[in-house]
Residue, then its C-alpha position, 0 to 999 in steps of 0.5 A: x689491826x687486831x692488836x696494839x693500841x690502834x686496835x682500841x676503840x676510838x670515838x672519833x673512828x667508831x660508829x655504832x649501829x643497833x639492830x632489831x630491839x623489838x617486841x617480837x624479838x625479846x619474844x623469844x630472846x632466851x640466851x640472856x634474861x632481857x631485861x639485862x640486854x634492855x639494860x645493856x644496850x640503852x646504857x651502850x647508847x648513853x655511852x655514845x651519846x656522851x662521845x658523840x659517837x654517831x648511833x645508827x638505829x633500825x628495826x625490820x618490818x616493824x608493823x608485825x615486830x613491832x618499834x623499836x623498845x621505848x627505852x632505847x628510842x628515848x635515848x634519841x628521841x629524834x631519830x626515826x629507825x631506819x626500818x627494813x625488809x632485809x634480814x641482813x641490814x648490811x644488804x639495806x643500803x639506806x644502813x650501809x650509806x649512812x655509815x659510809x658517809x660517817x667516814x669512820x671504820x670501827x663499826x659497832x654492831x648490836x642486835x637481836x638475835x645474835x646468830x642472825x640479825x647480829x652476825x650476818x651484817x658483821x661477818x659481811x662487813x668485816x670481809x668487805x674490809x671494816x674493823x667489826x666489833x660485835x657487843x655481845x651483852x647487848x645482844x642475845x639469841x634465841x638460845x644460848x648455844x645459838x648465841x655462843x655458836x654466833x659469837x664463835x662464827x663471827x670471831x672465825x671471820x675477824x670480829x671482835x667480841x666485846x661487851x658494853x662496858x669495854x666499849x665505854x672504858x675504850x672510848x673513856x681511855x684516860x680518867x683525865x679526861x673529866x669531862x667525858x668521865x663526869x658525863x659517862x658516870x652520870x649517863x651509865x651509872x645506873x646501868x653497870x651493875x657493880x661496876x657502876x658502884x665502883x665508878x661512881x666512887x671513881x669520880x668521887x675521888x676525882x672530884x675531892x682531889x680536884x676539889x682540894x687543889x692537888 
């Protein structure tokens, strides 16, 4: 369903697979500055970690691209990188297994670069029936006509573009919900720019109005 609220990201639904953060691909990552997709993509694995959301990580042929980026493996400092040979990961089954066996089917997919780490498992995946969303801020390609190009692609086949920041709003959906938002703002408010400022007055707010007894 592509509309209508069950097509809004759910926690309890939604798993999160992040492909390739690697030396060799920040290389020739030249759609976006990389430091903004560094910052982007470890503030989406902070968001999953305060939902609970299960977060997939891997890497391809890492002994010549090198590991995954430290600061998005000390996000998830226990989890080793599912490493693979295939460029497109939903042809390794040791990725697709794992997310099949989460039972959920809003599969969260980003990854460098875009028009091809990203894309392939995303355009596979959603004809083979899952409901593919594709973060396009915390993925990049090796120009910006092939990162837009992808994106372009990749809606013609049923994904659904959406950037880090949405996905967190999604998962959050109510400001009643403290306890998750109190865990979402101390996790990305150093990731989201402006919007983190704006956030952190948010629960500002929330705590003096609780704080009074209103």
């Amino acid at each position: 369903m592509k509309n209508g609220i069950e097509a809004l990201l759910r926690p309890e639904n939604s798993i999160l697979v992040l492909i390739d953060h690697q030396p060799f691909q920040f290389a020739n990552l030249n759609s976006h500055e990389p430091t903004m997709i560094i910052n982007n993509v470890v503030g989406l694995a902070k968001a999953a970690k305060v939902f609970n959301v299960p977060t997939v990580l891997t890497t391809v042929v890492k002994d010549r691209g090198g590991k995954l980026i430290k600061q998005l493996q000390d996000v998830f400092p226990e989890q080793e990188p599912i490493d693979r040979t295939f460029i497109n990961t939903w042809e390794d089954p040791n990725v697709v297994d794992v997310v099949k066996k989460s039972g959920r089917k809003q599969l969260i997919l980003a990854g460098l670069w875009t028009e091809i780490c990203l894309a392939m498992p995303a355009i596979q995946a959603a004809g083979e029936g899952w409901d593919v969303f594709g973060v396009t801020d915390a993925s990049g390609g090796v120009s910006l006509e092939a990162h837009q190009m992808a994106v372009h692609r990749m809606v013609q086949a049923g994904v659904t573009p959406i950037t880090w920041l949405a996905v967190a709003s999604e998962w959050q959906r109510d400001w009643a919900r403290e306890q998750t938002a109190q865990a979402l703002g101390s996790s990305v408010f150093e990731y989201a720019g402006g919007s983190g400022v704006a956030f952190a007055w948010e629960l500002q707010l929330l705590a003096a109005r609780a704080g009074s007894g209103a």
